[in-house]
Jmol script that loads the backbone (N, CA, C; Angstrom):
load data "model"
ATOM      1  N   UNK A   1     -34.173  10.120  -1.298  1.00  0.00           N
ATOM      2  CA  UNK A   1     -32.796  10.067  -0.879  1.00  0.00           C
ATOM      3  C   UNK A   1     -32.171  11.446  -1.099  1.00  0.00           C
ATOM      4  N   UNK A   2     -31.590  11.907   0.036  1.00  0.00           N
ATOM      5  CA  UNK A   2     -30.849  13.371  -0.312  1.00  0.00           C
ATOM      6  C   UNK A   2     -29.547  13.213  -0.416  1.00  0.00           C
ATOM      7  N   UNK A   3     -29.212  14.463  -1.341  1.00  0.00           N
ATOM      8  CA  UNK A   3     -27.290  14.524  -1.831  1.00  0.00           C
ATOM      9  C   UNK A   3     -26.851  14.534  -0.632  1.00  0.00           C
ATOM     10  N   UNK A   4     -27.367  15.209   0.122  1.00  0.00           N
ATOM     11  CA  UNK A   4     -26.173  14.986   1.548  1.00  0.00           C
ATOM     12  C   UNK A   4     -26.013  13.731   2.223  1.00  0.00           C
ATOM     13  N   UNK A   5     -26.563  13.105   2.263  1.00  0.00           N
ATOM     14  CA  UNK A   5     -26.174  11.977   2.956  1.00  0.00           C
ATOM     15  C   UNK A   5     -25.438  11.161   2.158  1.00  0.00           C
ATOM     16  N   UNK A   6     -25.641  11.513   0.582  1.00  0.00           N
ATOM     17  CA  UNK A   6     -24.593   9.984  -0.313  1.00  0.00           C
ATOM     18  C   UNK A   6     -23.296  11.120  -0.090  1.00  0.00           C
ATOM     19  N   UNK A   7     -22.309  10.235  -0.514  1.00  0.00           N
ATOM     20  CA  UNK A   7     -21.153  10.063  -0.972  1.00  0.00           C
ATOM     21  C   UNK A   7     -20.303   8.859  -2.044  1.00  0.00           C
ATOM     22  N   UNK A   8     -19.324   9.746  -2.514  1.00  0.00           N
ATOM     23  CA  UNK A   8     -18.901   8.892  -4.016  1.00  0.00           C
ATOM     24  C   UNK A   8     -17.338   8.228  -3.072  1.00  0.00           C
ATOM     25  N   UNK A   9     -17.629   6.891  -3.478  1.00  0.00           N
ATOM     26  CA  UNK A   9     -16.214   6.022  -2.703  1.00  0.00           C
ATOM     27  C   UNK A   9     -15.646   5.229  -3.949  1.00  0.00           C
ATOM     28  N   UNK A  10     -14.516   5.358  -3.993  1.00  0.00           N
ATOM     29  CA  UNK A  10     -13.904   4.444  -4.991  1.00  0.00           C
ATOM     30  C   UNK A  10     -12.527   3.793  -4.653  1.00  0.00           C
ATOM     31  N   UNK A  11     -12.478   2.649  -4.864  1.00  0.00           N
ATOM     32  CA  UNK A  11     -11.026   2.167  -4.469  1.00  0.00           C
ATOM     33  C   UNK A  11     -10.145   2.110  -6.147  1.00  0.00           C
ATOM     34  N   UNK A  12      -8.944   2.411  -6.071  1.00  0.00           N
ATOM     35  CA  UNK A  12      -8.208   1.877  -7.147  1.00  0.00           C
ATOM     36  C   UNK A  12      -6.720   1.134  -6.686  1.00  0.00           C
ATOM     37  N   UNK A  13      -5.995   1.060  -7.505  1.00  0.00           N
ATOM     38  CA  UNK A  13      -4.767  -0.415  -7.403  1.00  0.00           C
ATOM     39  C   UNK A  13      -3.959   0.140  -9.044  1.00  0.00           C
ATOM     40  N   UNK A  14      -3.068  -0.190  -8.670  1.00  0.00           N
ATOM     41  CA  UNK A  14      -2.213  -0.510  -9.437  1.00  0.00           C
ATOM     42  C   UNK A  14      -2.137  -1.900 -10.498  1.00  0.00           C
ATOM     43  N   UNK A  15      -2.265  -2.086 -11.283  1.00  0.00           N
ATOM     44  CA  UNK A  15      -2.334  -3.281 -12.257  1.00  0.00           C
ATOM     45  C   UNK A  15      -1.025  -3.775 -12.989  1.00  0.00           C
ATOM     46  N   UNK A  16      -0.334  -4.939 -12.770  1.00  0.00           N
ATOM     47  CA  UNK A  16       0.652  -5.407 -13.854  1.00  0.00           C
ATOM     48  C   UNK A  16       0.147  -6.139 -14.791  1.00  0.00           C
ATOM     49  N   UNK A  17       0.695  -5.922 -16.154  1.00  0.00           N
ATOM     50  CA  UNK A  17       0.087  -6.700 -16.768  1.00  0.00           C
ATOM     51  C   UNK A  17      -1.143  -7.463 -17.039  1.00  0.00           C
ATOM     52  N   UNK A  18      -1.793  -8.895 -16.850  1.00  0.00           N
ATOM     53  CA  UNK A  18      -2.977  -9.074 -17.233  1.00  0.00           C
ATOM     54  C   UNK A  18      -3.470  -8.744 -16.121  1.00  0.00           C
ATOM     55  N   UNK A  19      -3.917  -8.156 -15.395  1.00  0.00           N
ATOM     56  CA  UNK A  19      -4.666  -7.340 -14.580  1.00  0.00           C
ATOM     57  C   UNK A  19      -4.044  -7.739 -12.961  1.00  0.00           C
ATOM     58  N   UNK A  20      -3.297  -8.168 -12.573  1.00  0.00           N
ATOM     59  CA  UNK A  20      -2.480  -8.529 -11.399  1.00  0.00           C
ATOM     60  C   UNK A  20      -2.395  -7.793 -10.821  1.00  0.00           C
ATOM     61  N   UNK A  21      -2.777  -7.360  -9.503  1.00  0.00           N
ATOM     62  CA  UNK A  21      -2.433  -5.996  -8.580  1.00  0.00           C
ATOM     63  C   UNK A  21      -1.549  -6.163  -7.989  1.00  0.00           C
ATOM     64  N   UNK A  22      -0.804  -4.747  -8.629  1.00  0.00           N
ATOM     65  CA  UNK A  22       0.688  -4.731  -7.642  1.00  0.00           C
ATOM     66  C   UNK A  22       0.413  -3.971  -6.933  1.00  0.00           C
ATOM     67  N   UNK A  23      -0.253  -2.572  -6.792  1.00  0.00           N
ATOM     68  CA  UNK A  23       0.103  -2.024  -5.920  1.00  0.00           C
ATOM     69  C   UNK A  23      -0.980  -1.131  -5.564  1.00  0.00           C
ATOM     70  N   UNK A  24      -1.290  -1.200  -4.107  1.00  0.00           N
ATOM     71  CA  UNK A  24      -2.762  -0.468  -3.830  1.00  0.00           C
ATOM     72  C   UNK A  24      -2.652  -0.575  -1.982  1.00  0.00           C
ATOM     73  N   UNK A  25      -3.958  -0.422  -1.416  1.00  0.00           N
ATOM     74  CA  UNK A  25      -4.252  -0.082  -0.258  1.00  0.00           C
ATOM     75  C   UNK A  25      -3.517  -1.374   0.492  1.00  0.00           C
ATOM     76  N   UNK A  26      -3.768  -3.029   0.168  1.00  0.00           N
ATOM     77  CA  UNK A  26      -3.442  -3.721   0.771  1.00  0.00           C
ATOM     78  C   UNK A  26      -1.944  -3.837   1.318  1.00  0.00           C
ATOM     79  N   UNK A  27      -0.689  -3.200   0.074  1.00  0.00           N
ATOM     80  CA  UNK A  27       0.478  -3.113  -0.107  1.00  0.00           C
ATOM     81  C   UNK A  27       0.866  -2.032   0.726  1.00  0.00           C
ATOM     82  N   UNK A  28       0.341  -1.104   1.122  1.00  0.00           N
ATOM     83  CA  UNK A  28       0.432   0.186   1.474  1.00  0.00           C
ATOM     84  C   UNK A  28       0.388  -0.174   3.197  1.00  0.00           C
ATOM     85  N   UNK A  29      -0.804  -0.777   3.204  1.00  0.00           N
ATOM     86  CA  UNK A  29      -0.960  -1.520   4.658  1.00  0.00           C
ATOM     87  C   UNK A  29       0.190  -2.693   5.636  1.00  0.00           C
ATOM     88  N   UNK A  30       0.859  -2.895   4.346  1.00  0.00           N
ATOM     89  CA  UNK A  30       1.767  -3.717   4.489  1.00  0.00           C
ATOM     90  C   UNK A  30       2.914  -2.811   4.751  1.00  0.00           C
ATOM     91  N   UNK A  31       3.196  -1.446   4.269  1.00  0.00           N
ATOM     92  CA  UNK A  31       4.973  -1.713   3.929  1.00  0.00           C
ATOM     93  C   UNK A  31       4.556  -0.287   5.308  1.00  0.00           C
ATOM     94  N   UNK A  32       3.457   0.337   5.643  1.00  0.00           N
ATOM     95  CA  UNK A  32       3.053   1.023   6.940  1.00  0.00           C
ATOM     96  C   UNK A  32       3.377   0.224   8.231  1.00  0.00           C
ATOM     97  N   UNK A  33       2.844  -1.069   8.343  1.00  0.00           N
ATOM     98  CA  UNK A  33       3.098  -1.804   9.470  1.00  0.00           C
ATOM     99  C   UNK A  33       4.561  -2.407   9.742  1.00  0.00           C
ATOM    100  N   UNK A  34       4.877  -2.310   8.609  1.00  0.00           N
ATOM    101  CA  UNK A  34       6.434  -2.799   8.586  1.00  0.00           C
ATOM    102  C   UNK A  34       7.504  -1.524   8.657  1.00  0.00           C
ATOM    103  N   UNK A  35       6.820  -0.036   8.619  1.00  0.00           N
ATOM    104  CA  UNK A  35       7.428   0.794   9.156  1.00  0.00           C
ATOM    105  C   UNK A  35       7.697   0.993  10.709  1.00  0.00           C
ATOM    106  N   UNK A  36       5.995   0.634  11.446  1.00  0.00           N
ATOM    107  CA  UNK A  36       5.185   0.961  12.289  1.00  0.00           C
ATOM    108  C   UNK A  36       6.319  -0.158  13.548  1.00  0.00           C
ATOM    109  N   UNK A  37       6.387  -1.089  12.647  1.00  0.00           N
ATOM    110  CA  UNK A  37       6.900  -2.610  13.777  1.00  0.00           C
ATOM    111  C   UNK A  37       8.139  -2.799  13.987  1.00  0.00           C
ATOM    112  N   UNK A  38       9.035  -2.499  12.354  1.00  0.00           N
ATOM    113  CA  UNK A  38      10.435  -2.246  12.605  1.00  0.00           C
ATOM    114  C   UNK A  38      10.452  -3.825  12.246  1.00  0.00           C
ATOM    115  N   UNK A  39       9.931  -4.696  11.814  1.00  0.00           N
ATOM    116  CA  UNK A  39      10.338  -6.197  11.064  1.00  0.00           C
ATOM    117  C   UNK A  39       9.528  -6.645  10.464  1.00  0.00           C
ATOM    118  N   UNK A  40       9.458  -7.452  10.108  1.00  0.00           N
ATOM    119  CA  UNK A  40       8.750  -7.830   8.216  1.00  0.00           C
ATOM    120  C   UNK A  40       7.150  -8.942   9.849  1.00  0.00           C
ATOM    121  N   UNK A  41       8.236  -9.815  10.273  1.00  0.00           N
ATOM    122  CA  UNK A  41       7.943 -10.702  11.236  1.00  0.00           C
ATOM    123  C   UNK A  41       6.920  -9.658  12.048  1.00  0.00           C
ATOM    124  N   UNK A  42       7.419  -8.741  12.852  1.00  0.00           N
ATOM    125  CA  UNK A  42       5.980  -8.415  14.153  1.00  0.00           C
ATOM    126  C   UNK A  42       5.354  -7.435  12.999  1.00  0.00           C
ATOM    127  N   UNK A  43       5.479  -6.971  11.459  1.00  0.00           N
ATOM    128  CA  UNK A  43       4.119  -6.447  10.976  1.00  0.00           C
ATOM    129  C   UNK A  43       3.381  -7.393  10.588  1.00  0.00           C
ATOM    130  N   UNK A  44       3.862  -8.921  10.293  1.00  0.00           N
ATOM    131  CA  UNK A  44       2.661 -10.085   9.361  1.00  0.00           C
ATOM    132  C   UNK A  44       1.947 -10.352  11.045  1.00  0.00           C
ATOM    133  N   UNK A  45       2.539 -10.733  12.101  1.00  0.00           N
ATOM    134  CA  UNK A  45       1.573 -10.352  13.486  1.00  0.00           C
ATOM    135  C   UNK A  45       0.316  -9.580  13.532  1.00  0.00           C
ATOM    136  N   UNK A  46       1.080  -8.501  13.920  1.00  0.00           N
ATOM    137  CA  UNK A  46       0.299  -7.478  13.891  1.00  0.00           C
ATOM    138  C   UNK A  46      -0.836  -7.388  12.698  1.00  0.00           C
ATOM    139  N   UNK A  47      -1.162  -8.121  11.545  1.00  0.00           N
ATOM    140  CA  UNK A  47      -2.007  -7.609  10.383  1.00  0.00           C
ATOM    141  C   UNK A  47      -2.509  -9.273  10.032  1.00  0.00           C
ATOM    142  N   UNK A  48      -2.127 -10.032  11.090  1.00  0.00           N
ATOM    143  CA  UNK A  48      -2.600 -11.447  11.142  1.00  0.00           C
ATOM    144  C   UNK A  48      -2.366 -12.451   9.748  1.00  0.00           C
ATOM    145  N   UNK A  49      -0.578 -11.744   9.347  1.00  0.00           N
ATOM    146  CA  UNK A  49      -0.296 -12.502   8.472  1.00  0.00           C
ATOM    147  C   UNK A  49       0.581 -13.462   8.667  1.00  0.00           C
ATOM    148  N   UNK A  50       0.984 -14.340   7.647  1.00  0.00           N
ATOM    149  CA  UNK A  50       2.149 -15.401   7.855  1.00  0.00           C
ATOM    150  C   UNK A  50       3.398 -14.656   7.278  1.00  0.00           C
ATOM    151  N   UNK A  51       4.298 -14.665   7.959  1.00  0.00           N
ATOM    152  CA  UNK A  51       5.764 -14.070   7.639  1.00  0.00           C
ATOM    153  C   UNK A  51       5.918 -14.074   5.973  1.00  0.00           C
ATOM    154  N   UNK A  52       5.499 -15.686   5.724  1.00  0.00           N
ATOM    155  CA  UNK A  52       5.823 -16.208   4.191  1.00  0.00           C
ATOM    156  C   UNK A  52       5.215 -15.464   3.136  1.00  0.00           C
ATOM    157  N   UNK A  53       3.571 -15.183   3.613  1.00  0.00           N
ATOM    158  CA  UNK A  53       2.909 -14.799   2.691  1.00  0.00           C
ATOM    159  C   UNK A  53       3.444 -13.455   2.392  1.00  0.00           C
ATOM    160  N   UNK A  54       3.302 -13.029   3.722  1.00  0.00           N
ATOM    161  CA  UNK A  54       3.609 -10.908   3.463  1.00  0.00           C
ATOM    162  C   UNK A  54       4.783 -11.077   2.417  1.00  0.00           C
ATOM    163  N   UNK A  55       5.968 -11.376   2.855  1.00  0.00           N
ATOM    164  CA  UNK A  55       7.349 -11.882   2.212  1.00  0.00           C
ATOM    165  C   UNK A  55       7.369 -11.562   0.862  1.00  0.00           C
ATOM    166  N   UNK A  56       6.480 -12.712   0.625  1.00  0.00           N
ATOM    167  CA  UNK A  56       6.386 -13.235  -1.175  1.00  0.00           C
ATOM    168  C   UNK A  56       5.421 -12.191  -1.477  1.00  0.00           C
ATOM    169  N   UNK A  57       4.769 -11.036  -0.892  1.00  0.00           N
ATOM    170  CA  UNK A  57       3.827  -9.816  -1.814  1.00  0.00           C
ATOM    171  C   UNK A  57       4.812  -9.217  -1.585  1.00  0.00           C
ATOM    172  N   UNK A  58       5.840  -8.754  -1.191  1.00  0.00           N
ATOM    173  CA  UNK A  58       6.777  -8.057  -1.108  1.00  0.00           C
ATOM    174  C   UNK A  58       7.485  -7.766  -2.110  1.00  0.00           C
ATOM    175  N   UNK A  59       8.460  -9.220  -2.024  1.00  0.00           N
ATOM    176  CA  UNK A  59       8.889  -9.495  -3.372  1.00  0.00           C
ATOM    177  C   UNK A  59       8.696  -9.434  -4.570  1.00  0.00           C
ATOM    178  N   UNK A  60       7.440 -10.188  -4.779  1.00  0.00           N
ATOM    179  CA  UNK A  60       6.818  -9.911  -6.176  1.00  0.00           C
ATOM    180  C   UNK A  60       6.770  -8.382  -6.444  1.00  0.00           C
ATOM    181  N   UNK A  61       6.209  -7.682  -5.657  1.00  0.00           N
ATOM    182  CA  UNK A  61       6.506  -5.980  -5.872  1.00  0.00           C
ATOM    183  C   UNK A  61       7.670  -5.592  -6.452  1.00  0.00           C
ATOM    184  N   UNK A  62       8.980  -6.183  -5.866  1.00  0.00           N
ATOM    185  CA  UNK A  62      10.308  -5.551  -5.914  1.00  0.00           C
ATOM    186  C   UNK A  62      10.644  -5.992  -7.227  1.00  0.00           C
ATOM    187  N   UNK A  63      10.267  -6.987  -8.044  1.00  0.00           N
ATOM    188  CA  UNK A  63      10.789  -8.314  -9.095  1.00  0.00           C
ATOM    189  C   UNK A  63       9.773  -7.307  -9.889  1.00  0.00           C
ATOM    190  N   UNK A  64       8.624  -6.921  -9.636  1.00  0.00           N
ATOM    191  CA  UNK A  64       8.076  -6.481 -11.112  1.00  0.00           C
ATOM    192  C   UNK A  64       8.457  -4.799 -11.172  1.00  0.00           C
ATOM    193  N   UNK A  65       8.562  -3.991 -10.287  1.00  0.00           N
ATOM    194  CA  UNK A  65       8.604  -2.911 -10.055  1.00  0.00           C
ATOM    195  C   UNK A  65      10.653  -2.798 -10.709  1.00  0.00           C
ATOM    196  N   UNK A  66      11.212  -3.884 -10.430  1.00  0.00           N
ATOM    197  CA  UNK A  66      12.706  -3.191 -10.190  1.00  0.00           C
ATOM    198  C   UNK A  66      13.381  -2.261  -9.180  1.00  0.00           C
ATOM    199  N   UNK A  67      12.388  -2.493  -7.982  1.00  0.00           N
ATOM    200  CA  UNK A  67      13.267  -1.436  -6.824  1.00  0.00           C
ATOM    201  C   UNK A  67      12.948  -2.154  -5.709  1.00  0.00           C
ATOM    202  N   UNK A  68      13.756  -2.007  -4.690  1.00  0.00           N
ATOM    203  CA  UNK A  68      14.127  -2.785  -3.174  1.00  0.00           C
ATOM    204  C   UNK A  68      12.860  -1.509  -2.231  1.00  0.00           C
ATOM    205  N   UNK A  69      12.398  -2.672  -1.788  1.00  0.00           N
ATOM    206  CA  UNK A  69      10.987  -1.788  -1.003  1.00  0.00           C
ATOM    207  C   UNK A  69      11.758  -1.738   0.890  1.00  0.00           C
ATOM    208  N   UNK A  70      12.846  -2.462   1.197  1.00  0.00           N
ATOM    209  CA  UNK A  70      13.102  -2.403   2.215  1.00  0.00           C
ATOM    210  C   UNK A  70      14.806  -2.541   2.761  1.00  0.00           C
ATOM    211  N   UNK A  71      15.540  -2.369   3.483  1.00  0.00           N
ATOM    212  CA  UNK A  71      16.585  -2.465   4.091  1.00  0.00           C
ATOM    213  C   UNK A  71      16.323  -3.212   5.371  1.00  0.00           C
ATOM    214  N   UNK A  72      17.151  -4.588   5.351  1.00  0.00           N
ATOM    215  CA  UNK A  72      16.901  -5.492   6.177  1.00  0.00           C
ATOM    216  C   UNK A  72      18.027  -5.640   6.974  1.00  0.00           C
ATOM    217  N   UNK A  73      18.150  -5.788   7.943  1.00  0.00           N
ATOM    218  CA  UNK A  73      19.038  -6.117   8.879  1.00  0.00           C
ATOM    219  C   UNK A  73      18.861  -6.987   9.806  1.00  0.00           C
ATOM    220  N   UNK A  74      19.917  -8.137   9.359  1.00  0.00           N
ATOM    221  CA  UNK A  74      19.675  -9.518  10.612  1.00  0.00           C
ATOM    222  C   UNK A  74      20.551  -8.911  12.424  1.00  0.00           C
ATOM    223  N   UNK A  75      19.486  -9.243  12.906  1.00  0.00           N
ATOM    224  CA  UNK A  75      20.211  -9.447  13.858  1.00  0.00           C
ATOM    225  C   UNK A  75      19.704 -11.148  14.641  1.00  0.00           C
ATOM    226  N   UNK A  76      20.472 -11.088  15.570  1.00  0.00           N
ATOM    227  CA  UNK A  76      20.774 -12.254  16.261  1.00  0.00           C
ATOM    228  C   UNK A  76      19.941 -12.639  17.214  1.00  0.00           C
ATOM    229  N   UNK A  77      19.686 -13.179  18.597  1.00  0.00           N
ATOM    230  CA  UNK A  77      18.370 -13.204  19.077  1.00  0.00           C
ATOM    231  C   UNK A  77      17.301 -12.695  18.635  1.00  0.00           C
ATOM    232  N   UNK A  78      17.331 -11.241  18.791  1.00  0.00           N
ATOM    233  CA  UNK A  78      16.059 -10.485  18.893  1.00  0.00           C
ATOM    234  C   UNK A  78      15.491 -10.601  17.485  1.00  0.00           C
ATOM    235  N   UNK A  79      16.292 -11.485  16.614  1.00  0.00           N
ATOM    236  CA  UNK A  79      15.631 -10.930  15.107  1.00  0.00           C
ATOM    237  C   UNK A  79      15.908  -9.919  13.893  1.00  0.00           C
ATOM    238  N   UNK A  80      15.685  -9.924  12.814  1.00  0.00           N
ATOM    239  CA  UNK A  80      15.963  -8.524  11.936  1.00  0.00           C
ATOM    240  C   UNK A  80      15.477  -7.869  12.348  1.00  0.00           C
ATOM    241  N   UNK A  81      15.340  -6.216  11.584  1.00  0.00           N
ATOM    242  CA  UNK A  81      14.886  -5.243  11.772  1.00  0.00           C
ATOM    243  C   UNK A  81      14.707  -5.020  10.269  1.00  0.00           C
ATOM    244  N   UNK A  82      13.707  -4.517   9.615  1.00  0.00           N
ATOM    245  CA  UNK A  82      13.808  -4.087   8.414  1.00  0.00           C
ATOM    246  C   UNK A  82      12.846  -2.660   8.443  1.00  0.00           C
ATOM    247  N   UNK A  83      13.327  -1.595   7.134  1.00  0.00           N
ATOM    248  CA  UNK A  83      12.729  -0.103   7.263  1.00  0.00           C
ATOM    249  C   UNK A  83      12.364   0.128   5.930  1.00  0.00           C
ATOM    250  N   UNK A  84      11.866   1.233   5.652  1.00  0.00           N
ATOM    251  CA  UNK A  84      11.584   1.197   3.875  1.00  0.00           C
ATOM    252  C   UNK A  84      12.393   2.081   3.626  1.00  0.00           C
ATOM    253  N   UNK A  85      12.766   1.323   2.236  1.00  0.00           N
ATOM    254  CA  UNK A  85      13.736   2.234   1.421  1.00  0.00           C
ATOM    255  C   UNK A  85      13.251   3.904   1.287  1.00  0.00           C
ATOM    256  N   UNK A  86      14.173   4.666   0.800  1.00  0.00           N
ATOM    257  CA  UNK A  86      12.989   5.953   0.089  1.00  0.00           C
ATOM    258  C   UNK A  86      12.388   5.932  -1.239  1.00  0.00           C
ATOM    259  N   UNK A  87      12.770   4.783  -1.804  1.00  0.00           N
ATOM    260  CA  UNK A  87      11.837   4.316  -2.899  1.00  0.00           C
ATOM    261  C   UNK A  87      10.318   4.003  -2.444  1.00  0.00           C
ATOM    262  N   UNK A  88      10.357   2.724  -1.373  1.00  0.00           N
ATOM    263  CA  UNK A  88       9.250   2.741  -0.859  1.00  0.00           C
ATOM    264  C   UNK A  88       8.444   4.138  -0.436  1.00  0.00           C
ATOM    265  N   UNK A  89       9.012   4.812   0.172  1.00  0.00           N
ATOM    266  CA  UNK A  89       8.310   5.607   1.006  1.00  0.00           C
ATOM    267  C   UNK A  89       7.651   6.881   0.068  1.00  0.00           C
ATOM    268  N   UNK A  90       8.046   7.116  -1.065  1.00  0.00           N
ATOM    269  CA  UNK A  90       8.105   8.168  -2.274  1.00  0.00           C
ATOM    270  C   UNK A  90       7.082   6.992  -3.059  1.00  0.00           C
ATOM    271  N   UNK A  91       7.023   5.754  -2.906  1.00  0.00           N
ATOM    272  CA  UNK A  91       5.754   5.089  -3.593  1.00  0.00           C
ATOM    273  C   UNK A  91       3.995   5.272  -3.081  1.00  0.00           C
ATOM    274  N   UNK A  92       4.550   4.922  -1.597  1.00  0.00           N
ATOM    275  CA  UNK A  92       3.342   5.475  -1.125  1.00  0.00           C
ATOM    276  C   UNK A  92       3.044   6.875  -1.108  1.00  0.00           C
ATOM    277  N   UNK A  93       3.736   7.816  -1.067  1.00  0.00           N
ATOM    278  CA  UNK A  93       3.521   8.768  -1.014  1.00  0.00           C
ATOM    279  C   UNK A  93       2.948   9.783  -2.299  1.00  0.00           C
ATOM    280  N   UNK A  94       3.342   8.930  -3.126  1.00  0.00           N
ATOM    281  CA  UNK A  94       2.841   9.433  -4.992  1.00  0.00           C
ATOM    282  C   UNK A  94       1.412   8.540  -4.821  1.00  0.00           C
ATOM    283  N   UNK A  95       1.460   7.120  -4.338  1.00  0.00           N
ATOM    284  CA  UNK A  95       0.018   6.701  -4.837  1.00  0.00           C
ATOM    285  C   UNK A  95      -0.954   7.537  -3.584  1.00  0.00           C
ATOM    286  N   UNK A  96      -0.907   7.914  -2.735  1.00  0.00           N
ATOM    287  CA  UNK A  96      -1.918   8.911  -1.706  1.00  0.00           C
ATOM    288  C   UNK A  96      -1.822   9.997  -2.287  1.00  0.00           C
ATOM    289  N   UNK A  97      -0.972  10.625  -3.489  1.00  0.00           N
ATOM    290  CA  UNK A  97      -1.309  11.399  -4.280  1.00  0.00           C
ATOM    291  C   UNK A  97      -2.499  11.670  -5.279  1.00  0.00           C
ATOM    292  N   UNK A  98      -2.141  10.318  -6.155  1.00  0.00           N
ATOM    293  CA  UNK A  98      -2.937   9.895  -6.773  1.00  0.00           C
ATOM    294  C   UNK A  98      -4.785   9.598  -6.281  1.00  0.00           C
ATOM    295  N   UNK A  99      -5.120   8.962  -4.869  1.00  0.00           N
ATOM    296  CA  UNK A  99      -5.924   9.102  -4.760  1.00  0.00           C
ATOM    297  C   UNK A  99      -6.872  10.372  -4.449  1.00  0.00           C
ATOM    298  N   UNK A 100      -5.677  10.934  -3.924  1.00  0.00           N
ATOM    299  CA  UNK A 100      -6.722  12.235  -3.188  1.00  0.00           C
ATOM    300  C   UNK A 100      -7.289  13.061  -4.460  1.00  0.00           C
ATOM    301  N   UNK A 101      -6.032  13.065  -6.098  1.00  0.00           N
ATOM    302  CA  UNK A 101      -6.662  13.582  -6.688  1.00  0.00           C
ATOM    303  C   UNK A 101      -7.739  12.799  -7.675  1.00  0.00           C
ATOM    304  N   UNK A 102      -8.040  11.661  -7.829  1.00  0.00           N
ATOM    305  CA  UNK A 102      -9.201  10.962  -7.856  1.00  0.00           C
ATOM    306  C   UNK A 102     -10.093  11.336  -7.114  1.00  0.00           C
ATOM    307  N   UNK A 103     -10.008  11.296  -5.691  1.00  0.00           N
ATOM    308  CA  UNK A 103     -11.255  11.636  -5.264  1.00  0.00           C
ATOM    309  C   UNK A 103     -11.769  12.617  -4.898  1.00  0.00           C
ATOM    310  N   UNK A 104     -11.074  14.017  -5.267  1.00  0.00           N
ATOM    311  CA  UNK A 104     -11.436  15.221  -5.754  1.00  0.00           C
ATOM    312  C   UNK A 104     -11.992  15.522  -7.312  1.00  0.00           C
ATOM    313  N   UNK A 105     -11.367  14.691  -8.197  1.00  0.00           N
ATOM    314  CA  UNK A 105     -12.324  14.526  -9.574  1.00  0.00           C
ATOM    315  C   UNK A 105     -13.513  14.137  -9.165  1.00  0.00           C
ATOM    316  N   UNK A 106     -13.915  12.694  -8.651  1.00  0.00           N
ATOM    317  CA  UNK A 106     -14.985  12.090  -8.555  1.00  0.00           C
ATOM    318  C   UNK A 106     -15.633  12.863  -7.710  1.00  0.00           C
ATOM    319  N   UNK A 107     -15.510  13.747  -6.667  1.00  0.00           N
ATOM    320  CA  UNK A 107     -16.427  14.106  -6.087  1.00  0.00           C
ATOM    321  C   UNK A 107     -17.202  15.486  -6.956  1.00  0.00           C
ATOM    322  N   UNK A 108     -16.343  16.237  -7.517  1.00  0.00           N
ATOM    323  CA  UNK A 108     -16.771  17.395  -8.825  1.00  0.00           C
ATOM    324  C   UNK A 108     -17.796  16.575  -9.809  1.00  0.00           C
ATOM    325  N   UNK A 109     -17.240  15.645 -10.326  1.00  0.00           N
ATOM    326  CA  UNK A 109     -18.459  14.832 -11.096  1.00  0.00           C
ATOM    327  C   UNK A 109     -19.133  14.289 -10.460  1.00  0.00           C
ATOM    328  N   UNK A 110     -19.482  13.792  -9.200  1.00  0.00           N
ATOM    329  CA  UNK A 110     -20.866  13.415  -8.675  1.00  0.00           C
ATOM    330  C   UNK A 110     -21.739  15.147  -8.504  1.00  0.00           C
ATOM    331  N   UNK A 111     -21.138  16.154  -8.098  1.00  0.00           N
ATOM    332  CA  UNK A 111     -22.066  17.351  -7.963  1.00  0.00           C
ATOM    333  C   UNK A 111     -22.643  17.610  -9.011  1.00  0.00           C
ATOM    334  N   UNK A 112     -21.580  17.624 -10.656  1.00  0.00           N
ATOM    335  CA  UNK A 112     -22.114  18.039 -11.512  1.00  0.00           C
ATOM    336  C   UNK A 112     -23.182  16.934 -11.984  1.00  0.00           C
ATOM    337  N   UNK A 113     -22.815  15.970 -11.634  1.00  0.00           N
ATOM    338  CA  UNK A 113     -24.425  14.605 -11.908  1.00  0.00           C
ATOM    339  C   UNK A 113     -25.675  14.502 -11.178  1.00  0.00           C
ATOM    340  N   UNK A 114     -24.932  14.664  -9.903  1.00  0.00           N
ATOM    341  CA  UNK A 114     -25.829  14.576  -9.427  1.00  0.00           C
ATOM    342  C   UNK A 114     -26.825  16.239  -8.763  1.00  0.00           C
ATOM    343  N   UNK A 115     -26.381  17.167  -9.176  1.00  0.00           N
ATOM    344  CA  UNK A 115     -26.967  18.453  -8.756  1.00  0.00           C
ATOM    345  C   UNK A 115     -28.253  18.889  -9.101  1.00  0.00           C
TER     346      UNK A 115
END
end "model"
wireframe off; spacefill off
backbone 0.3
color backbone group
């Protein structure tokens, strides 16, 4: 097997308490499509979720975190519209921090291991 062809992959998450993930790729995927769609409703569509479920990971985020992940606005026929706060958007943007520099560590320690 040659070094060039492997590569080092790692996923990480955010943990509350007894090990509960608050916050990681799946969440990220979530509050993107709900940028992407402009309502909570056509991103659980679009990502083949139920309105309810996305909803309640939402929430739970906002309830353990202490910050509003979105600005919602009802409207009338057509539906709300909801956008991310800049809390949200400064969340994702620190945790794609966080990974890239993970996976610039991990890739320095696979050379030095594996060299």
């Amino acid at each position: 097997m040659e070094k060039q062809n492997l590569k080092v992959r790692m996923r990480i998450w955010l943990e509350y308490e007894a090990g509960e993930t608050l916050f990681g790729e799946g969440q990220i995927t979530i509050l993107e499509a709900i940028e992407k769609q402009g309502s909570i409703n056509a991103a659980a569509k679009s990502l083949g979720m139920g309105y309810r479920s996305m909803w309640g990971r939402l929430k739970k985020i906002e309830q353990r975190m202490g910050l509003h992940l979105l600005i919602r606005r009802k409207g009338g026929v057509s539906g709300g519209e909801s956008v991310l706060t800049p809390e949200a958007k400064l969340m994702i943007e620190k945790f794609r921090a966080l990974q890239q520099d993970l996976n610039r560590a991990a890739e320095k320690i696979y050379d030095r291991i594996y060299s």
